[in-house]
C-alpha positions as CSV (number, residue, x, y, z in Angstrom):
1,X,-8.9,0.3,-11.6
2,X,-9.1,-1.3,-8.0
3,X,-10.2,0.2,-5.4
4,X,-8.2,-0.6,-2.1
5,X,-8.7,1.0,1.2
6,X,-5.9,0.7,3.8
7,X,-6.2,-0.2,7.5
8,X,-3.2,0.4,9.2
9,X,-2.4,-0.9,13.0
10,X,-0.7,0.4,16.1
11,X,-1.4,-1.7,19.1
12,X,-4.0,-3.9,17.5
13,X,-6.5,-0.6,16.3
14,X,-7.2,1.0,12.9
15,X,-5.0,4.3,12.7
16,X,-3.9,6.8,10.4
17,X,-1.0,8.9,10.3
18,X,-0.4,12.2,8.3
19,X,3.2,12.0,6.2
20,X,4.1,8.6,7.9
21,X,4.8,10.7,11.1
22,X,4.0,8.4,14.3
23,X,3.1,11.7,16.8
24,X,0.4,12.3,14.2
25,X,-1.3,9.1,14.6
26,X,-5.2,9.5,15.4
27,X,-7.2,6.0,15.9
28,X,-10.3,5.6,14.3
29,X,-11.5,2.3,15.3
30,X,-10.4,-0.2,17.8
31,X,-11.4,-3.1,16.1
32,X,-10.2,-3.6,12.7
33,X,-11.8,-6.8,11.5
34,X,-15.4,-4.8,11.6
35,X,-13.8,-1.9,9.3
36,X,-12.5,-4.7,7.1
37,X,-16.2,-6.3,7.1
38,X,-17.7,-2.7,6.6
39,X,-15.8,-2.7,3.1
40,X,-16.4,-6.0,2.2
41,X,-19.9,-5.0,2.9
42,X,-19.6,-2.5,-0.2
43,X,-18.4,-4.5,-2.9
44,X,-14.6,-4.3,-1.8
45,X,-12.4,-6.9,-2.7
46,X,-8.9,-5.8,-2.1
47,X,-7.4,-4.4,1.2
48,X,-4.0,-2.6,2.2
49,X,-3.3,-3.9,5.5
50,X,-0.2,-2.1,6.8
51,X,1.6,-3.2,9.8
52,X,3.1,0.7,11.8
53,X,4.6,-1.6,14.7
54,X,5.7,-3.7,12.0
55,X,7.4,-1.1,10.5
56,X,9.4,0.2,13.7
57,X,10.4,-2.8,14.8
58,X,11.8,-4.1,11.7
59,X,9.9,-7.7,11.8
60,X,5.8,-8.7,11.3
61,X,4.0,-7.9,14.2
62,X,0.4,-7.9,13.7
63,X,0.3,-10.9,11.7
64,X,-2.7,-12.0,14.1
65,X,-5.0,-9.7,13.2
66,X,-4.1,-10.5,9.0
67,X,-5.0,-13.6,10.3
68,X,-8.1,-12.7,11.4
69,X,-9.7,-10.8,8.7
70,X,-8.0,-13.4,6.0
71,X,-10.1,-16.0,7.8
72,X,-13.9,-13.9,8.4
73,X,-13.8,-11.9,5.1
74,X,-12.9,-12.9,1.4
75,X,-10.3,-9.7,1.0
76,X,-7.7,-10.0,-0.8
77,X,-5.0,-9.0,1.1
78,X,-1.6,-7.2,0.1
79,X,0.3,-6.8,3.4
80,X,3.6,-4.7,4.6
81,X,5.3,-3.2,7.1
82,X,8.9,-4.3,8.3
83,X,9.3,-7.4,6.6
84,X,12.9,-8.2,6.5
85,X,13.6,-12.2,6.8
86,X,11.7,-15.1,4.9
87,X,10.6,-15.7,8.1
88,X,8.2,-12.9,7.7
89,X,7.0,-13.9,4.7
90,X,6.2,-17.1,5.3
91,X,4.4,-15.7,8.6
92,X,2.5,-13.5,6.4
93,X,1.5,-16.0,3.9
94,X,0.6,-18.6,6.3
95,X,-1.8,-15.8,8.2
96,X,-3.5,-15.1,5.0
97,X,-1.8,-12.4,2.9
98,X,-2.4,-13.0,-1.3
99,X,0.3,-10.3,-1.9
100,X,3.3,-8.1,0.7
101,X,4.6,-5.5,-0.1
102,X,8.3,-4.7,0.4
103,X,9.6,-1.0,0.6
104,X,13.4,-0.5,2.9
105,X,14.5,-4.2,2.0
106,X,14.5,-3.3,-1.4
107,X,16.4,-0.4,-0.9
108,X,18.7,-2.0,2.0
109,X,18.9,-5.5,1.1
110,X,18.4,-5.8,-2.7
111,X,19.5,-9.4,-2.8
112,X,16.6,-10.5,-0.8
113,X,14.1,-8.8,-2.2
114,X,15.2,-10.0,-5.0
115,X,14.8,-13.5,-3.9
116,X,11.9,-13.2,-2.8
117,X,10.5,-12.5,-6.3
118,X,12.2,-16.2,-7.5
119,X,11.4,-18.0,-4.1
120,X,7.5,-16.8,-3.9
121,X,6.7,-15.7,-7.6
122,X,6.6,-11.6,-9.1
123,X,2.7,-12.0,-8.5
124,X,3.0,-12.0,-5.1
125,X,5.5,-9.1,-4.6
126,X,4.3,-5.5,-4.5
127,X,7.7,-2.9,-4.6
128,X,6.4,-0.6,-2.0
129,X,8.4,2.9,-3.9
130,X,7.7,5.7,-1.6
131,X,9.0,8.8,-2.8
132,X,9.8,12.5,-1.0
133,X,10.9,15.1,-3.9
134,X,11.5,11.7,-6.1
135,X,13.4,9.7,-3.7
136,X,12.8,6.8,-2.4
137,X,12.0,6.7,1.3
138,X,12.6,3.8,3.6
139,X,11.9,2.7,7.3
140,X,8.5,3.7,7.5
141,X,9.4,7.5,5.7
142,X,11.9,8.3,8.7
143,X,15.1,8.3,6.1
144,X,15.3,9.2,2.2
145,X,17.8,7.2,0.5
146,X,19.8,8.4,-2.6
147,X,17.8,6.1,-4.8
148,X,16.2,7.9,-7.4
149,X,12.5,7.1,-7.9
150,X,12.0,6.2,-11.5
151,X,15.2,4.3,-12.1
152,X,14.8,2.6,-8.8
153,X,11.3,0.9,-10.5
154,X,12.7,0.4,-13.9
155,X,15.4,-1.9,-12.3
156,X,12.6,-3.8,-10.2
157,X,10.9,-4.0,-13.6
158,X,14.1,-5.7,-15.0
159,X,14.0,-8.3,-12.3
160,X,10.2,-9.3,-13.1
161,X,8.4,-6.6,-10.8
162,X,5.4,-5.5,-12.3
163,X,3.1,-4.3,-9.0
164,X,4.1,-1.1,-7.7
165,X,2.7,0.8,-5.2
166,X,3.9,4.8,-4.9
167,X,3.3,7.0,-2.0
168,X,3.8,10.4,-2.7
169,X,5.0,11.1,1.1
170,X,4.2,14.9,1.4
171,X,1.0,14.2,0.1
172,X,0.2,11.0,2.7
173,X,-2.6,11.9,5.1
174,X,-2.6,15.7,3.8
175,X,-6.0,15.3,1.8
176,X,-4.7,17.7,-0.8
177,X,-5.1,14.8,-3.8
178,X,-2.8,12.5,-5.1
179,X,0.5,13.2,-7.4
180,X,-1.4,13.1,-11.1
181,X,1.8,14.2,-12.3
182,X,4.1,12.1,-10.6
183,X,2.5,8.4,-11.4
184,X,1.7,10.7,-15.6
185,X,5.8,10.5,-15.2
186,X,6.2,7.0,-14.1
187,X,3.9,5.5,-15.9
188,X,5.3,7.6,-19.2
189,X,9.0,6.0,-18.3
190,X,8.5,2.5,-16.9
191,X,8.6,-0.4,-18.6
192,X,5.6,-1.3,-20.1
193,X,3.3,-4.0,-17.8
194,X,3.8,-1.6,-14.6
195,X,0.7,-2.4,-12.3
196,X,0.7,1.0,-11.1
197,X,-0.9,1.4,-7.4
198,X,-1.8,5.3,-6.4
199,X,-1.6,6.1,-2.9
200,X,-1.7,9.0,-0.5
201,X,-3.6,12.5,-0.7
202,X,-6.7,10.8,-2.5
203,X,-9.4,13.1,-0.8
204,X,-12.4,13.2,-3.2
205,X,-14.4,11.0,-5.1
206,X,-13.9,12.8,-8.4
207,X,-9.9,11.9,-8.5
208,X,-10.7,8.4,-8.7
209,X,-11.5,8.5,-12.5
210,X,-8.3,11.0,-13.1
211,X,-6.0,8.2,-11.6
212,X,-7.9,5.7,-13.6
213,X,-7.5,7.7,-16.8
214,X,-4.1,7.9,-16.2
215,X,-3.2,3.9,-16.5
216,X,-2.9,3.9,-12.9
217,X,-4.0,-0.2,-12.3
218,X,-5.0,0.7,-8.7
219,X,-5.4,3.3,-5.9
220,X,-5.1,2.7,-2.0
221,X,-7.6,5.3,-0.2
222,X,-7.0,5.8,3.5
223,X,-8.1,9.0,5.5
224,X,-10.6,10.2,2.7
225,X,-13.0,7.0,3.9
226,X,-12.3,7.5,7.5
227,X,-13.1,11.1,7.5
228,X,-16.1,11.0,5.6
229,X,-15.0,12.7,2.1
230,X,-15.9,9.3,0.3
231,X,-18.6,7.3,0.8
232,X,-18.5,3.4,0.8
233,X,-21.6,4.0,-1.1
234,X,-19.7,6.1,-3.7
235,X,-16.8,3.2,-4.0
236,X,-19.5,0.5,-4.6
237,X,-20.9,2.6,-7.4
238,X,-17.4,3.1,-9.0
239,X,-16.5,-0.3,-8.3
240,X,-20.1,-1.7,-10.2
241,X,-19.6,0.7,-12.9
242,X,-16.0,0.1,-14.0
């Protein structure tokens, strides 16, 4: 399983939020190319670099600072927030990104999304399928949509998706662990070939090797690393022993 700890941006610093909600945001470091070094530093390959502004304003904004750690670190980076246009993408690309992630367009636009996949390849597509009570969210988690959760990824799956990153939204932030159940469920009913991604509530060590167990293919950690409950130290262990 890969291990990928998220940075996300406001105004150019590493924040977090708690359930996606903005008023909650608390910055833990102003410069975000030294966090991404500081993991890179452990073993870490992979990195969820996720773009708030991005998110409001409905285009890429922080595309300076993928640029920035694409070019002075070797991560490979899957990117998101508020890409909407090709435009975007090819921004995205161009700064550095290996992967982006797509969550509202492929509830709001399905035919570009769905482009996307033929114009720039499944590989390079992540269906970002957060869920609240098993329905899909969209707009950075500030609507729910009447998609249903498990159908919504079996249809992706039908158009070549195969990564697939889940939030369970009341559980973002919260460090109260990670919906076992929930991924158990879509894991049991997707087509098989789903690259499963956990993310949110992962706040110990020891529910790494649960979601691995579980066929999960990786798992995004956020607030658990920046608030101390687990170690780079402990990541680089799991990371060498798996």
């Amino acid at each position: 399983m890969r291990i990928i700890p998220a940075i996300d941006i406001i105004e150019g610093q590493c924040v977090r939020l708690s359930k996606g909600d903005y008023d909650t945001k608390k910055v833990y470091n102003e410069n975000p190319l030294e966090v991404a070094k500081q993991f890179e530093g452990h073993g870490i390959t992979h990195l969820h670099l996720v773009d708030l502004d991005g998110a409001k304003s409905k285009h890429i904004v922080n595309h300076k600072i993928l640029e920035q750690i694409a070019s002075k670190t070797s991560l490979k980076i899957d990117f998101g927030g508020g890409l909407k246009t090709d435009d975007d993408l090819r921004i995205a690309f161009e700064s550095g990104a290996n992967q982006i992630t797509g969550g509202s367009i492929a509830v709001k636009d399905k035919k570009t999304f769905t482009n996307w996949l033929t114009k720039f390849g499944a590989d390079k597509i992540i269906l970002g399928a957060d869920a609240k009570d098993e329905k899909v969210a969209v707009s950075g988690w500030l609507e729910e949509s009447k998609e249903e959760l498990i159908p919504f990824i079996q249809s992706y799956q039908q158009q070549g998706v195969s990564y697939v990153i889940c939030t369970d939204i009341s559980k973002d932030g919260m460090l109260e662990g990670p919906s076992f159940n929930l991924y158990q469920k879509i894991l049991e009913k997707a087509e098989s070939g789903l690259k499963l991604i956990a993310s949110g509530g992962i706040s110990t060590f020891d529910e790494l090797p649960k979601l691995a167990e579980l066929g999960c293919e990786g798992t995004i950690i956020g607030k658990a690393i920046y608030e101390n409950r687990i170690s780079l130290k402990q990541l680089e262990n799991f990371i060498l022993n798996n």
